[in-house]
C-alpha positions in Angstrom: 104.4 111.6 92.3 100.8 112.1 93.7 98.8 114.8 91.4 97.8 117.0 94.6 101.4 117.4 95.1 101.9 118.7 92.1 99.1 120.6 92.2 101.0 122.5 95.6 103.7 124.4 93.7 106.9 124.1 95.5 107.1 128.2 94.9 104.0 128.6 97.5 105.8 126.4 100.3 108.3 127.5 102.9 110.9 124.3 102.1 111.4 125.8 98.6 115.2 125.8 99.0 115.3 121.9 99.8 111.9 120.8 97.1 113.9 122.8 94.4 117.7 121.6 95.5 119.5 119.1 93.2 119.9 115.5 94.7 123.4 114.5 95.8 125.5 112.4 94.3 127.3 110.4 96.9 125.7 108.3 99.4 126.6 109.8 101.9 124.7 113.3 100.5 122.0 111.3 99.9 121.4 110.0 103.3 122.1 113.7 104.8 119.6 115.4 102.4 117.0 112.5 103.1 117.4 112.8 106.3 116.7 116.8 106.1 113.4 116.0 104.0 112.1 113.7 106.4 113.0 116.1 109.8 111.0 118.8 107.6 107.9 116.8 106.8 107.6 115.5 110.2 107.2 118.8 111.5 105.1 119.6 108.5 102.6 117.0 109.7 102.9 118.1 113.3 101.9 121.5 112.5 99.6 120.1 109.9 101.0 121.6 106.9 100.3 118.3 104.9 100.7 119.9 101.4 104.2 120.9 102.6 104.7 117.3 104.3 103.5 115.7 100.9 105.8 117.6 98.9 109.0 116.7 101.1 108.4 113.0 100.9 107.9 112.8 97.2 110.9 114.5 97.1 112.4 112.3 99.4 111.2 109.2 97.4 112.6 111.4 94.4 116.2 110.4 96.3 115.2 107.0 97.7 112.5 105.3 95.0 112.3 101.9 96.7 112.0 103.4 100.6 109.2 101.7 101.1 108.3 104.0 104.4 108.3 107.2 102.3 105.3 106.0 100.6 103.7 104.8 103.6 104.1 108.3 104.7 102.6 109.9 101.8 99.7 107.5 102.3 99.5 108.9 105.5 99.7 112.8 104.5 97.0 111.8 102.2 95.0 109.8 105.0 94.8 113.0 107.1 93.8 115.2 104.2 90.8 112.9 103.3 92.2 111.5 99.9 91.3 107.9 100.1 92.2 107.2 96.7 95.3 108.4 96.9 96.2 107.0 100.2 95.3 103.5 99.4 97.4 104.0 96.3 100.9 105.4 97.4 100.3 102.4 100.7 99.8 100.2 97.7 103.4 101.2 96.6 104.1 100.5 99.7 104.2 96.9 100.4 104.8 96.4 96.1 108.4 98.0 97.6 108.6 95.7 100.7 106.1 93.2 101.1 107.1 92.5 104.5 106.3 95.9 105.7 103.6 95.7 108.2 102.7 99.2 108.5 102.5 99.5 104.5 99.4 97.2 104.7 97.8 99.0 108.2 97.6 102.1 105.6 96.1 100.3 102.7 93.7 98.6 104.8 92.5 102.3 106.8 92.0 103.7 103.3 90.4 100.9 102.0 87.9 100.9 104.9 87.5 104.9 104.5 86.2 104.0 100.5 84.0 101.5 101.8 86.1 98.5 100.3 85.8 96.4 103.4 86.0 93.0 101.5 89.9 94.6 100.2 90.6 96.1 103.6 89.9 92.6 105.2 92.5 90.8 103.0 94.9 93.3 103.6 94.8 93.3 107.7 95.0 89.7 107.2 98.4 89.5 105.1 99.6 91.9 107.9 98.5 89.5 110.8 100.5 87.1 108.6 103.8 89.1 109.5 103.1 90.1 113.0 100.6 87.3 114.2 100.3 89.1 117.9 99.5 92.7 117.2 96.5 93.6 119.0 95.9 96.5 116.6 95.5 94.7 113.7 93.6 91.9 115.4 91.0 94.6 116.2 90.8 95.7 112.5 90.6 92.3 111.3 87.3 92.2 113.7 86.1 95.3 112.7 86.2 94.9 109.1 84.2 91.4 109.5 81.6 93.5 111.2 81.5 96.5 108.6 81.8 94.2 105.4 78.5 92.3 106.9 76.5 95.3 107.8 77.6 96.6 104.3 76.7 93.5 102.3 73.5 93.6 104.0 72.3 97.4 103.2 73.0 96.6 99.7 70.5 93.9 99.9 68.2 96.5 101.1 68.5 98.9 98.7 65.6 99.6 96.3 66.6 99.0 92.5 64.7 99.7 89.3 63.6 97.5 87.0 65.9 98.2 84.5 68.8 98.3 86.9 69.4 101.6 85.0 69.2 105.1 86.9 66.9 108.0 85.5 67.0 111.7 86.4 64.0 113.2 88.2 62.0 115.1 85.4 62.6 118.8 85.5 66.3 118.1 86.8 67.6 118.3 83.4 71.1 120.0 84.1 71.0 121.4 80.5 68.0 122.6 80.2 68.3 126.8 80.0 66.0 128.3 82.4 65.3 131.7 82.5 66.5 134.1 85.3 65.2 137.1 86.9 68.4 139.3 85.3 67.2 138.4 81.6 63.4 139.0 82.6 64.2 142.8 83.3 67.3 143.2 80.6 64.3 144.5 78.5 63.4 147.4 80.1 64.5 150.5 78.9 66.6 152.3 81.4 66.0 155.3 83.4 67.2 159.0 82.9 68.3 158.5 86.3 70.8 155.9 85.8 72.8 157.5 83.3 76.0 159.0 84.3 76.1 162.3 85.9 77.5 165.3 84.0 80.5 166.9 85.9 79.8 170.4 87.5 82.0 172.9 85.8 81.7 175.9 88.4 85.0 174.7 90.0 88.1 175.9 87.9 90.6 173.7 89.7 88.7 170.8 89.0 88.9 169.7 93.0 84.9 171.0 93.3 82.2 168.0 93.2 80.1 166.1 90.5 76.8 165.8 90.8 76.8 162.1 92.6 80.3 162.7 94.5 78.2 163.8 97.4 76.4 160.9 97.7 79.9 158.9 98.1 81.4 160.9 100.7 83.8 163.5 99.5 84.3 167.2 100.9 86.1 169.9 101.2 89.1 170.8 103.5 91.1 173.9 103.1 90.0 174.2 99.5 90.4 170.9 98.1 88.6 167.7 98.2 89.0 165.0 100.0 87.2 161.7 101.8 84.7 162.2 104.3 86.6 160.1 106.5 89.5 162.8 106.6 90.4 164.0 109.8 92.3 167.4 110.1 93.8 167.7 113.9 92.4 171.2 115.8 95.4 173.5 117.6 94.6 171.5 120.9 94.6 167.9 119.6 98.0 168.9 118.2 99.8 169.6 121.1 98.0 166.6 123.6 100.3 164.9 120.7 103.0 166.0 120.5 105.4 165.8 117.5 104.8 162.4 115.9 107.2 163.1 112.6 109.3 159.9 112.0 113.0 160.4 113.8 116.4 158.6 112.6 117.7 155.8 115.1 120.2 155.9 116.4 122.6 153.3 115.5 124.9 153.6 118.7 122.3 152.3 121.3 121.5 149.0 121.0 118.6 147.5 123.2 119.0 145.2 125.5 115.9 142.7 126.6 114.8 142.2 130.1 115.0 138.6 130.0 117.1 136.3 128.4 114.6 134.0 128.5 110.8 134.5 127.6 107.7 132.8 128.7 107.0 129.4 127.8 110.4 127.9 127.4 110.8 130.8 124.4 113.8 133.4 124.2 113.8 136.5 124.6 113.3 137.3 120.7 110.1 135.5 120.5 107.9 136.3 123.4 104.9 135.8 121.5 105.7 132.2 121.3 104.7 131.8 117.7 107.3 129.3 116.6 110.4 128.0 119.2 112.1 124.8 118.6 115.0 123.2 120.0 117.3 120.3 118.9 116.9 117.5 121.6 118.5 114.9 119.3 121.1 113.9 121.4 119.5 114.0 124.8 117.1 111.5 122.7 119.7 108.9 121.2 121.4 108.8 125.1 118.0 108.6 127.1 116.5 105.9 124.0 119.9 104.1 124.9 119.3 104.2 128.7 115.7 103.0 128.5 116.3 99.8 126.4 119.8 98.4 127.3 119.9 96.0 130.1 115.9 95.4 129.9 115.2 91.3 129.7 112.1 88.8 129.9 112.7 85.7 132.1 110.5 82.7 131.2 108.4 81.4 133.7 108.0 78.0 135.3 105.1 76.6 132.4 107.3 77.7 129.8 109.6 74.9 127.8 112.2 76.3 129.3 111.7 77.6 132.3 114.4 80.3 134.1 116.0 81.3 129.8 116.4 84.6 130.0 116.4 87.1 126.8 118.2 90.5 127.3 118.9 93.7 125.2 122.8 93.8 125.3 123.0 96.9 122.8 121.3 99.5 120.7 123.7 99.3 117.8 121.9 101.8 115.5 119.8 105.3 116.7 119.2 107.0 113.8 117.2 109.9 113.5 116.4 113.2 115.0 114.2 114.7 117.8 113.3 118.2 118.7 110.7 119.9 121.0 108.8 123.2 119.7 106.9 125.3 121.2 103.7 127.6 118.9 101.4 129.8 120.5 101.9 128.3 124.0 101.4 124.7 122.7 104.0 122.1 122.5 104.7 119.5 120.2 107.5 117.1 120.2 109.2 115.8 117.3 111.0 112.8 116.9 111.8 109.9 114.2 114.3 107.5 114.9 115.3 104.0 113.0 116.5 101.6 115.8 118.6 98.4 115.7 118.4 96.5 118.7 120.8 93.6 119.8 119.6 90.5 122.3 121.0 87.6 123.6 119.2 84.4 124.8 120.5 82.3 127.5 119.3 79.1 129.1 119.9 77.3 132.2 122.6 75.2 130.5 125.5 77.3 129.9 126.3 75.7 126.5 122.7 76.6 125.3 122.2 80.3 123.9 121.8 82.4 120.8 122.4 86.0 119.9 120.8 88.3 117.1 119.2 91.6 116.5 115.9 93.4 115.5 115.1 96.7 113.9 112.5 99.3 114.1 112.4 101.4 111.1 109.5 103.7 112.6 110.1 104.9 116.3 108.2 107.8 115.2 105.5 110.5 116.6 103.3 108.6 114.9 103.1 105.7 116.2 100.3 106.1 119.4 101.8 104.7 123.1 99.9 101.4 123.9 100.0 99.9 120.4 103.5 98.9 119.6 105.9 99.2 116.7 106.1 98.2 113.7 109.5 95.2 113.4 111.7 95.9 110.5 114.0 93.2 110.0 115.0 89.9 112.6 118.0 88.0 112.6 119.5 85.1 114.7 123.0 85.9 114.0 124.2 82.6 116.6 123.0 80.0 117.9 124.3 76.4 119.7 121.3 74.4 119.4 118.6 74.2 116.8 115.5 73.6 119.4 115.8 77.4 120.4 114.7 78.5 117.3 110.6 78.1 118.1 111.8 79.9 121.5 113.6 82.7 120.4 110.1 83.2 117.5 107.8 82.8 120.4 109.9 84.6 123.1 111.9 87.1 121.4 110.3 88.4 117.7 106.9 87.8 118.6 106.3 88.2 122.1 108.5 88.6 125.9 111.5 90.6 125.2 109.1 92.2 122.0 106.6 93.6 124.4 109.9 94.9 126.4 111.1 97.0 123.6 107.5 98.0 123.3 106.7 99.0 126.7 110.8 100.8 126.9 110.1 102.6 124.0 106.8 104.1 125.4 108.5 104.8 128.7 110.8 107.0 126.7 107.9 108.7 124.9 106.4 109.5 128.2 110.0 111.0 129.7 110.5 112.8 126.3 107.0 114.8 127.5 107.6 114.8 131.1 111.2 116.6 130.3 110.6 119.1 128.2 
């Protein structure tokens, strides 16, 4: 566990009752209340609470220590509160948990690059273009961290050094060095009959009259007794523009109705200053994620080795997650995190030639930007009747055609999820 989330007692954050709650026993508990932590912190980070969101996926790794997402999501918390330290450490976790797990290395290699370790933050996009040879995102930080590493390597030529390599403080500078200060110059001086304390004035009998400085501070008096300056006694007149303003039991037999069942900006009728609305849109989600994916294919085209194959998503075995749609202050914000598992077939020309298997996507996630892709979790051919499909289905199917499919589905869905709600 990170020291900053530590440091964020659990007693200051609003997710007290699941930070502080006992983890479950069964597996099934432990997917439920993992689940919970991970819905939390991702509207921690959208409402960018990021101690909060910190705090829920340490606990969450607390339940599932070798997740290696949970710790890629730490580094990310971490990213966006400018710890680079710690963010190239809990992405280091990462990929020690999976090293397969592209996304572990993008976040080592972005807090690598934000402590200036461009040499490290090379290697690292590099292993990742290992695992997922055609993603452009990674390509691009490969190429920038060539560039950076260079201009780096060259400012450090630059740089002036002494002769004994070893640094010196300016003279004067010295932090320990006691200066004197303006306070202990006049401590000296004697001080005046005018700045000891007043005596009280002993006319009053009732003890309500004034001291000597009380005057000064703003005190008088109102119907014999003393009181603050800023004491307002109401005239005759101003009482009755008034009217009687003493406090009144409700009543507990009305009950008030509101206008509108619904208030402005998609909020009910309970909040209509709109400063936290959310709904649960989880299973709208799982359908329309359904709807956008199955059925989608990639044909090959004449140049290919095999022209006319088609590859096809048959089904979306596996849509787990959540997805909800807030509204604060007028602004909205959707929420969603799913983990997908995506059948496919591949079919040829030749009916005896085909092969089936699936793909997963661990992170379908708000964080993840339309245009870049996602992140694949696991790839398996489950069948196939002839061994010479196996470069296809690599080139056609896990790196690239029915890939950029899913890609370009799952960003469709993004942009309906918006256009919806």
């Amino acid at each position: 566990m990170s020291s900053f989330g530590n440091q964020h007692s659990f007693l200051s954050s609003p997710h007290r009752d699941v930070l502080g709650a006992p983890i479950p026993d069964s597996s099934d508990g432990k997917e439920r209340f993992s689940a919970e932590l991970k819905s939390r912190a991702k509207g921690a980070i959208s409402s960018k609470a990021f101690p909060d969101a910190l705090l829920l996926y340490e606990k969450a790794s607390e339940v599932f220590p070798d997740d290696s997402t949970l710790y890629a999501n730490q580094s990310l918390v971490h990213f966006n509160m400018g710890h680079w330290k710690l963010a190239s450490e809990t992405a280091q976790t990462a990929v020690e948990k999976d090293a397969t797990y592209v996304k572990g290395y993008w976040r080592h290699g972005q807090a690598l690059s934000k402590l200036e370790k461009y040499d490290q933050a090379l290697k690292t996009y590099e292993r990742a273009l290992k695992l997922d040879p055609n993603n452009k995102a990674i390509k691009k930080e490969v190429e920038k961290m060539k560039v950076l590493e260079e201009e780096f390597q060259k400012k450090k030529l630059e740089e002036p050094s002494s002769s004994n390599g070893v640094k010196t403080e300016p003279a004067g500078n010295n932090p320990f060095e006691k200066k004197p200060t303006a306070k202990s110059k006049s401590s000296s001086k004697p001080s005046s009959p005018d700045s000891e304390k007043m005596d009280v004035d002993k006319d009053g009998a009732d003890g309500d009259t004034f001291t000597k400085s009380e005057h000064v501070k703003g005190y008088k008096i109102v119907n014999g007794k003393k009181t603050t300056f800023f004491h307002n006694e109401l005239s005759d007149e101003a009482r009755k523009l008034i009217g009687d303003i003493a406090p009144k039991r409700l009543d507990p037999s009305t009950t008030i109705i509101p206008a509108d069942a619904q208030g402005k900006n998609n909020t009910s009728a309970w909040n209509k200053a709109g400063t936290w609305e959310e709904r649960d849109l989880s299973s709208w989600a799982k359908d329309s994620v359904k709807n956008c994916l199955v059925g989608k294919f990639f044909t090959l085209d004449d140049s290919s080795p095999a022209p006319g194959a088609t590859a096809t998503i048959t089904k979306l075995s596996k849509c787990d997650g959540h997805a909800s749609f807030a509204s604060v202050r007028g602004k909205k914000r959707y929420i969603y995190e799913f983990a997908l598992k995506i059948e496919w077939k591949f079919e040829t020309n030749t009916a005896e030639d085909d092969a089936r298997g699936s793909m997963t996507f661990p992170d379908f996630d708000g964080t993840c930007l339309v245009g870049e892709g996602y992140d694949l979790g696991s790839y398996e051919v489950t069948s196939c009747t002839d061994s010479n499909l196996v470069p296809l289905l690599d080139r056609f199917v896990r790196n690239s055609g029915l890939r950029d499919i899913i890609h370009d589905s799952l960003d469709d869905w993004v942009r309906l999820f918006k256009e919806t709600y």
